[in-house]
C-alpha positions in Angstrom: 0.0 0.0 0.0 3.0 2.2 1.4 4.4 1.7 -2.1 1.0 2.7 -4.1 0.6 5.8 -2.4 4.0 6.4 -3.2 3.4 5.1 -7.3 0.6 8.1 -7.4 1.3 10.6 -4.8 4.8 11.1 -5.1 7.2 13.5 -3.2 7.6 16.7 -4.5 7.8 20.3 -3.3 5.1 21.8 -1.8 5.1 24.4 -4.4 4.8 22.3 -7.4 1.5 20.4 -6.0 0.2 23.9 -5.7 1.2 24.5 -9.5 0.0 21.2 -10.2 -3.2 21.9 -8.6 -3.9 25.6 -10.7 -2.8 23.3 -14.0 -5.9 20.8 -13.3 -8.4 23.7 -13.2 -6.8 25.4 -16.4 -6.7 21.9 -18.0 -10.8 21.5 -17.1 -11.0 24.7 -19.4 -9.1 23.4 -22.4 -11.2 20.4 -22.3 -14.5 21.9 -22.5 -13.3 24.1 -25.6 -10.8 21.1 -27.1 -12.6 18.6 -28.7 -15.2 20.8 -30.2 -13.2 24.2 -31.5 -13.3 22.0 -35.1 -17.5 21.1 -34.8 -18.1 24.7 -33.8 -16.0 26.4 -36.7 -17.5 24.4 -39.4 -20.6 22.9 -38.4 -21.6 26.0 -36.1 -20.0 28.9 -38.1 -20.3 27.0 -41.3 -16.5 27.4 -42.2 -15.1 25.1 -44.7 -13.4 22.0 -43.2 -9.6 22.9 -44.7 -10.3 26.8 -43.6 -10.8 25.5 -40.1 -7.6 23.8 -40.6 -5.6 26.7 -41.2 -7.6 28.9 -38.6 -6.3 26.0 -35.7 -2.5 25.6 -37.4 -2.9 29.5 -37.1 -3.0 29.4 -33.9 0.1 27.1 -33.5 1.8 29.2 -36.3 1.8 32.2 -33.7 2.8 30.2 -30.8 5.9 29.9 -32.4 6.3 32.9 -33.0 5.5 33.7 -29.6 7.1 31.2 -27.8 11.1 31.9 -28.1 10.2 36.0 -27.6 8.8 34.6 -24.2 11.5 32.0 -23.5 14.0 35.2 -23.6 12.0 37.2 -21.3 11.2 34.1 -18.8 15.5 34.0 -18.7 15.4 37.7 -17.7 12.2 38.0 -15.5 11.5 34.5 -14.2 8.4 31.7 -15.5 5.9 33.2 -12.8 5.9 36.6 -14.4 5.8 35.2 -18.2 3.0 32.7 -16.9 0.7 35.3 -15.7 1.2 37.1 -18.7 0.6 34.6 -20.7 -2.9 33.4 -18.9 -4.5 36.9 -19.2 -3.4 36.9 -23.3 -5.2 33.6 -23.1 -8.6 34.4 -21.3 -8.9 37.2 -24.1 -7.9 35.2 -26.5 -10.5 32.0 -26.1 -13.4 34.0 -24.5 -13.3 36.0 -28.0 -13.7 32.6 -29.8 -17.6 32.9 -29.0 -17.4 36.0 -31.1 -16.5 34.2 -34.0 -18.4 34.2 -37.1 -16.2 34.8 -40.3 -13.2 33.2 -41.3 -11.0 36.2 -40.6 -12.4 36.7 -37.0 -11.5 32.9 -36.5 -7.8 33.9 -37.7 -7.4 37.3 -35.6 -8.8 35.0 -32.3 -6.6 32.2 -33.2 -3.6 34.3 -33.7 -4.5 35.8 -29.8 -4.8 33.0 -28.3 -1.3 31.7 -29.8 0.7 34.4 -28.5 -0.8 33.2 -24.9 0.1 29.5 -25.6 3.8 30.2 -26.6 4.0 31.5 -23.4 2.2 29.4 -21.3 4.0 26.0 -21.6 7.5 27.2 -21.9 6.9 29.9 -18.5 4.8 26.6 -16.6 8.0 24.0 -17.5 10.4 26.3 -16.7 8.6 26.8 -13.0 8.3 23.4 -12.6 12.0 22.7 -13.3 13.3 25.7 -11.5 11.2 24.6 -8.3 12.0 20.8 -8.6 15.0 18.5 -8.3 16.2 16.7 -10.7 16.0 13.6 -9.8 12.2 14.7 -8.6 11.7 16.1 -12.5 10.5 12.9 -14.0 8.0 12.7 -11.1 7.1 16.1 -11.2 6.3 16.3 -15.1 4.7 13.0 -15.0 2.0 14.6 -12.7 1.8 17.6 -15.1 0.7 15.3 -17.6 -1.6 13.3 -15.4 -3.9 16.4 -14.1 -3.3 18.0 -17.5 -4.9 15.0 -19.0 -7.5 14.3 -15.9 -8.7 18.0 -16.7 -8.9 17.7 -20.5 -10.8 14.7 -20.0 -13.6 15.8 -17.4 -13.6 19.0 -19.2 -14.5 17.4 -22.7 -17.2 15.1 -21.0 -18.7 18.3 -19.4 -18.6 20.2 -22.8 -19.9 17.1 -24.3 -23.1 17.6 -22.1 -23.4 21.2 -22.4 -22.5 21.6 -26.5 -25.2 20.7 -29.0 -24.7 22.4 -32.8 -28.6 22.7 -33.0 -27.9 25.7 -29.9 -24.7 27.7 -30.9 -25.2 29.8 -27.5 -23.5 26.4 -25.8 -20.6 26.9 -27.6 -20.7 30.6 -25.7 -20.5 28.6 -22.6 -18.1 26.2 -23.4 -15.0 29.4 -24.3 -16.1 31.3 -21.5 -16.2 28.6 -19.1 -12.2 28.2 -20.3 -11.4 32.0 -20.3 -12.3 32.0 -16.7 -10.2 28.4 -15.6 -7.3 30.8 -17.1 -7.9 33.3 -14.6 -8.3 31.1 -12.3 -5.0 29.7 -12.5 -3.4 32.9 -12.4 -4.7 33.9 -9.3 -3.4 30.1 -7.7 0.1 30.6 -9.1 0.2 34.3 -8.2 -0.8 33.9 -4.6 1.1 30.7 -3.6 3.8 30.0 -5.9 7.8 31.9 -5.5 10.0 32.1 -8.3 12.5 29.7 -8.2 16.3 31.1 -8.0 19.2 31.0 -10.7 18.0 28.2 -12.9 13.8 28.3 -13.0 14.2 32.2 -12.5 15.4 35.3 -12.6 19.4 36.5 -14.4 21.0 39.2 -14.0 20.9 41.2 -17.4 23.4 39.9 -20.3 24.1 36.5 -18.1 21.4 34.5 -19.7 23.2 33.7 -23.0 21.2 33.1 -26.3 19.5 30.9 -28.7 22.5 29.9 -30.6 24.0 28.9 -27.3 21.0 26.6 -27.4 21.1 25.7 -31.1 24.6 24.4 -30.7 23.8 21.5 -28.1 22.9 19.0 -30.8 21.4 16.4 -28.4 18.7 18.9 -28.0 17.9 19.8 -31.5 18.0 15.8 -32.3 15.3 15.7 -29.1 13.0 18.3 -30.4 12.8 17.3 -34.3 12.0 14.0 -33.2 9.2 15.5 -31.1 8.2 17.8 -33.6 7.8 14.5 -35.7 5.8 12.9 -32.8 3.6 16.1 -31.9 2.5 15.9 -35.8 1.9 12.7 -36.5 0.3 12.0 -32.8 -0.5 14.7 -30.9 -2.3 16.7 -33.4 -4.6 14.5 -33.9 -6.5 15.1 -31.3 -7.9 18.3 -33.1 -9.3 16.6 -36.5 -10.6 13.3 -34.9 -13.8 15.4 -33.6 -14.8 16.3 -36.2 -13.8 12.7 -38.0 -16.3 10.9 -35.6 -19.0 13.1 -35.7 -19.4 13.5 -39.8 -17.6 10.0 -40.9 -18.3 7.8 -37.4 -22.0 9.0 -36.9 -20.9 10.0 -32.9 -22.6 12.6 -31.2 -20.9 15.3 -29.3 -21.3 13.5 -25.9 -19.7 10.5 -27.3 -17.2 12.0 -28.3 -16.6 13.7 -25.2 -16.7 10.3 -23.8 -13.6 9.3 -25.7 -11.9 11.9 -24.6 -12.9 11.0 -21.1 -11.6 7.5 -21.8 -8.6 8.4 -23.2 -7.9 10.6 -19.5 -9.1 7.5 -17.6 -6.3 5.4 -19.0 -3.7 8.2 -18.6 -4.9 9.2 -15.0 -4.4 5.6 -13.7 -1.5 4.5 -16.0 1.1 7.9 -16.0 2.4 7.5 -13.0 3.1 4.3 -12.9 4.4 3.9 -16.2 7.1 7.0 -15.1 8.2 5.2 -11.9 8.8 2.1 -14.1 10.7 4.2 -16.3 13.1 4.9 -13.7 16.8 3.8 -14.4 15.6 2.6 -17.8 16.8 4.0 -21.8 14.9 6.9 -22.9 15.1 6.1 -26.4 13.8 2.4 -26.8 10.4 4.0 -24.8 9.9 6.8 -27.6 10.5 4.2 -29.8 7.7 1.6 -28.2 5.4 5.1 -27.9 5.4 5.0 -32.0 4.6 1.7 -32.7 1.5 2.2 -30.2 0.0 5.6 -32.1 0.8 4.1 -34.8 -1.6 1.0 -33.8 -3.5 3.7 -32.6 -4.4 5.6 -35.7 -4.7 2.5 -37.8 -7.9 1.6 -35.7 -9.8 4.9 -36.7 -10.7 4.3 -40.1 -12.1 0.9 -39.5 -14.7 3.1 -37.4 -15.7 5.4 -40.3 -17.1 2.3 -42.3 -18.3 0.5 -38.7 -22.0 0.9 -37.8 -22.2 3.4 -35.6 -22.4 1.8 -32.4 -19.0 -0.6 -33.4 -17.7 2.7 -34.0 -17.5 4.0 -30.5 -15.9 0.9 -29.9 -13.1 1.2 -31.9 -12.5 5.5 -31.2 -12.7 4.3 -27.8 -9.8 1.6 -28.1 -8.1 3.7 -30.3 -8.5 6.1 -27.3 -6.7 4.0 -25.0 -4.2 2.5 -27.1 -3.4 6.0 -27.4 -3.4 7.0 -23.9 -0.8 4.3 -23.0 1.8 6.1 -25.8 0.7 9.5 -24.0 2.2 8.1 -20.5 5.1 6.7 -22.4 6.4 10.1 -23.6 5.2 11.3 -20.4 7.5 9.6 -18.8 10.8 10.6 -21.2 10.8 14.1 -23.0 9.7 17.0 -20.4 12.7 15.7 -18.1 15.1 14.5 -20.8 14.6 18.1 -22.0 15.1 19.6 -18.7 18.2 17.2 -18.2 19.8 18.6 -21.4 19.4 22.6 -20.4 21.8 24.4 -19.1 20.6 26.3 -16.0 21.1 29.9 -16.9 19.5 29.2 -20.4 16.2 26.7 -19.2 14.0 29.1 -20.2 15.1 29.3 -23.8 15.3 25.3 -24.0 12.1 25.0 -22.7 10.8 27.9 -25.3 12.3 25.6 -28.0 11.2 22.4 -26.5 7.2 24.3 -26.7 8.4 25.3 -30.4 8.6 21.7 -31.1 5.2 20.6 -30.1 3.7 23.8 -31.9 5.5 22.9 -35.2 3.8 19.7 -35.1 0.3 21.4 -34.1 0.6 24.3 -36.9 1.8 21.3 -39.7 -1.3 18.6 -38.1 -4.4 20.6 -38.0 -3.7 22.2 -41.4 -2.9 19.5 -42.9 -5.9 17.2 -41.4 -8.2 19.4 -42.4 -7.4 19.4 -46.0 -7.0 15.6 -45.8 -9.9 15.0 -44.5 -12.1 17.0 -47.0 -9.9 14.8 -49.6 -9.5 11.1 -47.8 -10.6 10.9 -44.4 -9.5 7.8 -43.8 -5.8 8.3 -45.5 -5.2 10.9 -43.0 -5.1 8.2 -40.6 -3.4 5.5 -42.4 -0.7 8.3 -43.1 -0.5 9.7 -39.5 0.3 5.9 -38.8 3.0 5.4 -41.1 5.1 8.9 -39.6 4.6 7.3 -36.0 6.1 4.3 -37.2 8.9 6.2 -39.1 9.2 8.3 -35.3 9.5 5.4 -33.3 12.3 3.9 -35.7 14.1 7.4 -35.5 14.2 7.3 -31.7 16.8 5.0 -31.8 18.9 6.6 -33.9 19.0 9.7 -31.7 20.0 7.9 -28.8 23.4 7.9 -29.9 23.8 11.8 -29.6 22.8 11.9 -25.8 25.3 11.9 -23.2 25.6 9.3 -21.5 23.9 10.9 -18.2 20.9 11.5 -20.4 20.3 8.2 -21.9 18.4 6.9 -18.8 15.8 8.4 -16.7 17.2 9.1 -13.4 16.0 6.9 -9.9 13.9 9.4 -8.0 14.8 10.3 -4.8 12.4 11.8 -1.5 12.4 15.4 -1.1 11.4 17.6 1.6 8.6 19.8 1.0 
């Protein structure tokens, strides 16, 4: 039991349970809006499928943009004041989403709520690394992910019962229900979270180096492509398979909040156990299992666009899972790998390049799934399948530029709070 408690609540500084805590609510707003920004552009707003595609990569397009600017300043001025920042640009940002009516509004809102997201995740790593040990980090992100996902997931199956495209004033709720979570967070962090010292904070001026400091640690850049790769092929998914199930699976919108739901299930009761297995253990060979698994994954969602439509929830809702279990795997390796690689005085720019890597791949996904799916919505799948198969081969290949004290995730150690 003593070892259970241990698997799910593990040790970390006070401080970072209290970020981890503001995160969950946050993450309950991006859930309610996540799943069904796609239904509400096009089947709401009536905006052609591959403009919607471009609207969402918009959004990612500007986030990285965004996201280097903001790892410079988090270097200078510390991740609490960047996050802040960053969460009132984002409470603008989605709460102007019910505003939405013409393709350019959906672009201006989208290109808003970007420059809040390339802040966001690079200013909330760089506080969780500054604040944590390292041997704690894997711990520590591993939780990220779990009440990222645990908020996504009751946040989708709460905008699953509120949104229905016959009553457009639901979608209303749903982006103003997730414009006030941001605040929310913001006044959590602000009230109860320091700024962590040299490393996770503050420098003085002209002591914090520069991205071609970063640039030049090849490790790194070999990390992030191959993240970029995943993010793509994986990740972005997430943001056309809405809109898949409802208009090629026959799902309604609470179903498909349901898989969403599912896929949080798995994660909340698998991450952290997956992580503390990770401990001691290659890096590399896990990224490359996490592939082959989305690539299983994704394979599994066209069968449910020629299914009836109640085998189809079936096999969303394995797909779900089996792609839950890949989540936990990278989980477990790239936040800390990433934060094992930085060099203290520049963490905020590796993290801001790290975030660059995942918004690549959400710019690239969305805007290509959208045109893909207007054209072959089942290829986009078998496709997506075939580069998470290429990722997972790759993974092995860049294990050879890691340094040695990177190749393996660290054995965690207690902390005090």
């Amino acid at each position: 039991m003593r070892g259970l408690l241990r698997t799910y609540f593990p040790p970390l500084p006070r401080a970072v349970t209290t970020l981890q805590v503001g995160g969950l609510v946050n993450s309950f707003g991006n859930g309610v809006v996540l799943p069904f920004l796609f239904i509400y552009l096009h089947n709401v707003r009536g905006i052609a499928l591959g403009v919607v595609g471009l609207i969402v990569a918009t959004h990612a397009v500007v986030s990285m943009v965004a996201g280097p600017v903001f790892g410079s300043q988090i270097d200078r001025f510390g991740g609490k004041r960047t996050l802040a920042a960053a969460l009132v640009i984002l409470t603008i940002g989605y709460a102007a989403y019910a505003l939405v009516y013409e393709p350019w509004q959906g672009f201006l809102v989208a290109a808003i709520s970007g420059i809040g997201v390339g802040g966001f995740w690079p200013s909330q790593s760089t506080l969780i690394a500054g604040l944590t040990p390292s041997r704690q980090r894997p711990a520590a992100f591993a939780m990220q992910r779990v009440v990222m996902n645990l908020g996504i997931g009751l946040g989708a199956l709460a905008g699953g019962l509120i949104a229905t495209t016959s009553s457009p004033g639901t979608f209303t709720v749903l982006f103003l229900l997730d414009a006030a979570t941001f605040l929310a967070y913001a006044a959590v962090m602000l009230a109860l979270v320091p700024s962590p010292a040299l490393g996770g904070g503050a420098h003085p001026p002209g002591t914090s180096g520069s991205y071609r400091d970063v640039l030049r640690h090849r490790a790194f850049v070999a990390v992030i492509g191959l993240n970029a790769l995943f993010i793509f092929a994986g990740f972005s998914g997430f943001e056309v398979l809405p809109v898949y199930a409802k208009n090629e699976a026959g799902l309604t919108e609470t179903q498909i909040g349901l898989l969403f739901f599912v896929n949080t299930v798995v994660i909340v009761l698998a991450q952290l156990p997956i992580a503390r297995l990770a401990q001691g253990r290659r890096r590399m060979p896990t990224l490359a299992l996490l592939g082959l698994l989305w690539a299983g994954a994704w394979m599994i969602v066209p069968l449910a666009g020629s299914a009836a439509a109640g085998s189809a929830v079936w096999f969303l809702t394995t797909a779900m899972a089996v792609f839950a279990v890949g989540q936990c795997l990278h989980g477990a390796v790239q936040a800390p790998l990433v934060a094992d690689l930085a060099e203290p005085r520049l963490l905020g720019r590796f993290m801001a390049l790290s975030a660059l890597s995942w918004q690549v791949g959400f710019a690239l996904g969305p805007a290509i799934g959208g045109f893909g799916l207007a054209v072959s919505p089942n290829g986009v799948w078998l496709g997506a399948a075939a580069l998470c198969a290429v990722g997972g081969a790759l993974a092995l290949v860049v294990e050879s530029a890691l340094p040695a004290r990177a190749r393996r995730t660290p054995v965690a150690a207690p902390v005090s709070a």
